[in-house]
C-alpha positions, 0 to 999 in steps of 0.5 A: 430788812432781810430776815436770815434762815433759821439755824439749827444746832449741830449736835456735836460729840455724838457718834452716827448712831447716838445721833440717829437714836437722837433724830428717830421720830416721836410717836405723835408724828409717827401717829401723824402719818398713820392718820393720813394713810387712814385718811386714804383706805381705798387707794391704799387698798388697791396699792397694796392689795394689787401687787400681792394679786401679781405675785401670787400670779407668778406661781401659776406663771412660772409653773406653766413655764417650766413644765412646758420646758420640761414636755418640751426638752425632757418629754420631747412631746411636740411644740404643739402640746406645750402651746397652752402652757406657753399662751397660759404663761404669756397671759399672765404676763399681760395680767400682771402688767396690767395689774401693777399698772392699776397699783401704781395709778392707785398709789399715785391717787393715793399719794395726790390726796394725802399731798393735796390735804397737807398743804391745804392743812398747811395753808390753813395753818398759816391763814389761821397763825396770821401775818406776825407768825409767818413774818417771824419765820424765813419765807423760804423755808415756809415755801419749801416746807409747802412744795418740796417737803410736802412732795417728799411723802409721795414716794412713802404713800405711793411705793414704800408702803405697797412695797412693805406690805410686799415684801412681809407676805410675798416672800413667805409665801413663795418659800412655802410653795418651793418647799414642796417642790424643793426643800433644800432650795426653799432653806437656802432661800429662808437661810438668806433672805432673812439678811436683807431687813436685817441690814436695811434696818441697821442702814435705816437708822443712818439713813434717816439720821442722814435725810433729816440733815439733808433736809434741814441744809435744804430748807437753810438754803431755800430761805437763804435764797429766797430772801436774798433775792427778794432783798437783793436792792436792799443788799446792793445799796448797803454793799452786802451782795457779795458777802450774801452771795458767799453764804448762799455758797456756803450753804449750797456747798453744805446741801451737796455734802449731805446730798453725797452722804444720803446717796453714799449710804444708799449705793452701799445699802443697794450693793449689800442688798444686790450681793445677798440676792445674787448670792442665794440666786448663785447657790441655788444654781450651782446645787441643782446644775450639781444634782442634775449632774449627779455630782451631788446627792441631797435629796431623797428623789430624782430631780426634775426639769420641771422641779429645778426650773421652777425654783430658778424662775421663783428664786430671784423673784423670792428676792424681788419684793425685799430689793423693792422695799430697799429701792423705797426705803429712802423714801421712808426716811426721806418723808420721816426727815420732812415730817420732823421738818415741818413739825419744827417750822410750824411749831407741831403738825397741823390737824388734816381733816378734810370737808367735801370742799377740801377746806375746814368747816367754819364756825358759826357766825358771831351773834354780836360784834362787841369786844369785852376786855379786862387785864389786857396784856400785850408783849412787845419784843424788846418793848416790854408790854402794851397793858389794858387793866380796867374792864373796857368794852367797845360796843357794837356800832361805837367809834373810838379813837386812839391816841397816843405817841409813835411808838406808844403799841396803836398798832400793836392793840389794833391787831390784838383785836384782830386776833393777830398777836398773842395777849395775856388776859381776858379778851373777847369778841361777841362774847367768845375769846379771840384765841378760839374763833377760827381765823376765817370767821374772824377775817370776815367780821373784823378788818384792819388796814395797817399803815403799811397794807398788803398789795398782791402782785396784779392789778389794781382791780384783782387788789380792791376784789380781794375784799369782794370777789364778785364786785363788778366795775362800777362798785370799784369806780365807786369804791376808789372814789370814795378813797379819793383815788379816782384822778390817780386811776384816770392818769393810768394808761391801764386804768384799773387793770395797771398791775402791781409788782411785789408788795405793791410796788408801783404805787407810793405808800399813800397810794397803797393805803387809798387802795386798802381804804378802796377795799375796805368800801367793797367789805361788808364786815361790821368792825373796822380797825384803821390804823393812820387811815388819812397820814399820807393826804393833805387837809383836804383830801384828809376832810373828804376821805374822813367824810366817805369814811364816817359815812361807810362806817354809819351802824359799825364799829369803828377803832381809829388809830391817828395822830390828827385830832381832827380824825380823832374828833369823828369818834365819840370816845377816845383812848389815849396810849400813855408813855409806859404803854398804859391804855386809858379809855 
């Protein structure tokens, strides 16, 4: 069944700037991103820090260039004299290009880092939720949030944090040095520039209003996509391709609309941004062309050509690092919308912390593998609820068999003691509750094989190593011959290297159970959960794969789900599953 993409309310009623107000984003996400640039000092350091270097590198510069103009032009002293001057200034310039350069490598560094750890948070997040959370949720979204979402904080961490830092001192500190070298042109400049975050912040509140719906039409159009092709033959056989292919469309069509919204607002903020700037740039042209004139009389001494020239060289770049911040401010609204976006599809921001590796740390093994339960509850949606009343314990190296109608929650109390479903109650493995292991310490010690079990497009040989890394050929020719698979294998023209397609396609549902069993003879975990481990097999290969089984299973524990009494008769005790969802052990 192909699932649909998750749709979000529009709020409808609300003017543009209601509707910003309503999306800004909450302290904890802001909080959030403040821990990953924490996470990132040094590189974000010399980001930051490298830019302010080449801006102040700029005075020296254009000083140097000015009054080699002024010996040149006014002075008439010959070129020679102002050849220091000039190879000054053109060293700086190698100086600053150097350094920009080193900042955008350390920004990039710096961004690379923080990606690099989100998704790895992410994908712990999905690890630890387990396959009923993610099932529950459109594949394409989740892709989308771990590729094009988490891509997105690139251009934060990288140019709109380094631009910010920027344009908060540079300006201030170039309106400063103009002052003592013209106090009318460094008015003008403190008169105008002040304009440029004043409007980026009034165009900040709809462009990131704007970003956040783009980015959730994005992510409807990913899952849409994503799971319309991965059922595309389930489409065709029940004749929905067409009406599926029209709401792709339909969603395509609404990602251009708020793709043309985002870039409109963007256009306009950059105009307004480009009027300001040429506008102070333009005054302080025509005041000092008027004074140098003598048309025009403001100041208290003679202007220079030393004096003007510097200001107009200063001028544009008083401006620059607020353009620079506008040219980015997108990319602030942008990362803002992808945060709130993967907050809402994995239900909060996943803690990022990373170890030497990259990965979290793991907990301590458990000490024992027995399971206690008491007043287990388990909701099925739309079932009502799987209920375990009494106190039950399952003891290590116990086997246990469990009975029950189809339909009656086998599988739903076998992945309750594989941590994969929520429960209510008290249940707990090795003495700690199953909600507070740590999803990879709990994968190592407890196995389930499910009836449907997952097969990872490869071949047969990198499935069965899925459950042992390192297991050379002859431990999986013995592993498939004990999960009765051997002859199947030996008709393959590829043998073990036959690849799989998506979810093991190639092979029937009795074969894919044979490889899961194949894998669980490579683990080494001490508790087995089988769920209908011998339904696809005949009496015979049902008695050998049941003998291969129970000898595997010598010293673990062991909880059977079956219908075959006979599977059942393995066990030493039996828990029966009752019509209104009661567990009797």
């Amino acid at each position: 069944m192909v699932r649909a993409a998750r749709a979000r309310p529009r709020r409808r009623g609300m003017t543009p700037a209601a509707e910003a107000a309503a999306e800004r984003l909450p302290p904890a996400q802001t909080a959030w991103m403040r821990a990953l640039a924490g996470q990132i000092r040094r590189p974000l350091g010399f980001a930051i820090g490298l830019p302010l270097l080449s801006g102040l590198l700029l005075l020296p510069q254009a000083w140097a260039l000015a009054r080699a103009l002024q010996m040149i032009v006014m002075d008439r002293l010959p070129l020679a004299d102002a050849l220091p001057l000039i190879g000054l200034a053109a060293t700086l310039v190698l100086m600053r290009a150097a350094l920009v350069w080193m900042a955008e490598y350390a920004g990039q560094h710096a961004a690379e880092s923080v990606k690099r750890s989100v998704r790895l948070a992410l994908f712990r997040r999905l690890l630890s939720a387990g396959v009923l959370w993610s099932r529950a949720r459109a594949s394409g979204e989740l892709a989308d949030a771990l590729t094009a979402r988490v891509e997105t904080l690139d251009g934060y961490f990288a140019r709109y944090l380094p631009a910010m830092a920027s344009a908060a001192i540079l300006p201030l500190v170039f309106c400063v040095v103009l002052f003592g070298f013209d106090w009318i042109a460094a008015l003008v400049l403190v008169l105008t520039v002040p304009a440029i975050p004043l409007f980026m912040a009034l165009v900040g509140w709809g462009a990131e209003a704007a970003g956040r719906r783009h980015a959730a039409a994005l992510a409807r159009l990913s899952g849409l996509f994503a799971d319309r092709v991965r059922g595309l033959t389930t489409l065709k056989l029940h004749g929905r391709a067409q009406a599926e292919a029209d709401r792709v469309a339909r969603a395509s069509d609404e990602v251009r609309e708020r793709t043309m919204s985002v870039l409109k607002i963007a256009f306009l903020s950059s105009a307004v941004l480009e009027f300001f700037a040429a506008l102070g740039v333009a005054g302080l042209a025509v005041y000092f062309g008027l004074t140098l004139l003598g048309m025009l009389e403001l100041r208290a001494s003679v202007l220079t050509l030393e004096a003007a020239l510097f200001c107009l060289l200063m001028a544009p770049e008083v401006y620059l690092p607020m353009r620079q911040l506008a040219a980015h401010y997108h990319d602030r609204a942008n990362a803002r919308a992808a945060v709130a976006e993967i907050a809402s599809l994995f239900d909060g921001l996943p803690k990022v912390a990373e170890t030497s590796d990259g990965m979290a740390p793991s907990a301590s093994a458990p000490t024992s593998t027995e399971f206690s339960i008491h007043a287990l509850r388990m909701p099925v949606p739309g079932r009502g609820a799987i209920r375990l009343q009494s106190p039950a314990l399952i003891a290590r190296g116990e086997w246990i068999a469990l009975t029950g109608a189809s339909g009656s929650g086998k599988s739903t109390l076998l992945e309750t003691l594989a941590g994969l479903r929520p429960y209510e109650g008290d249940a707990r493995f090795a003495g700690r509750s199953l909600c507070e292991w740590p999803a990879a310490t709990l994968r190592r010690h407890v196995l389930l094989i499910p009836q449907r079990p997952w097969l990872a497009p490869g071949s047969i040989a990198d499935n069965l190593r899925l459950a042992c890394a390192d297991a050379d050929d002859a431990a999986l020719q013995r592993a498939i011959a004990a999960a009765g698979l051997a002859d199947m294998i030996a008709r393959l023209s590829r043998g073990l290297d036959t690849p799989l397609a998506q979810r093991g396609q190639g092979v029937s549902g009795g074969q894919a159970q044979r490889i899961a069993l194949a894998r669980m003879f490579l683990s080494d975990a001490p508790v087995l959960l089988l769920d209908e481990p011998t339904a696809h097999l005949d009496d015979a290969s049902r008695d050998r794969v049941l003998a291969e089984i129970a000898a595997f299973a010598r010293g673990r524990t062991l909880v059977v789900a079956t219908h075959d009494p006979v599977v059942a008769a393995i066990a030493g005790r039996q828990w029966t599953i009752d019509a209104d969802g009661e567990v009797r052990p």
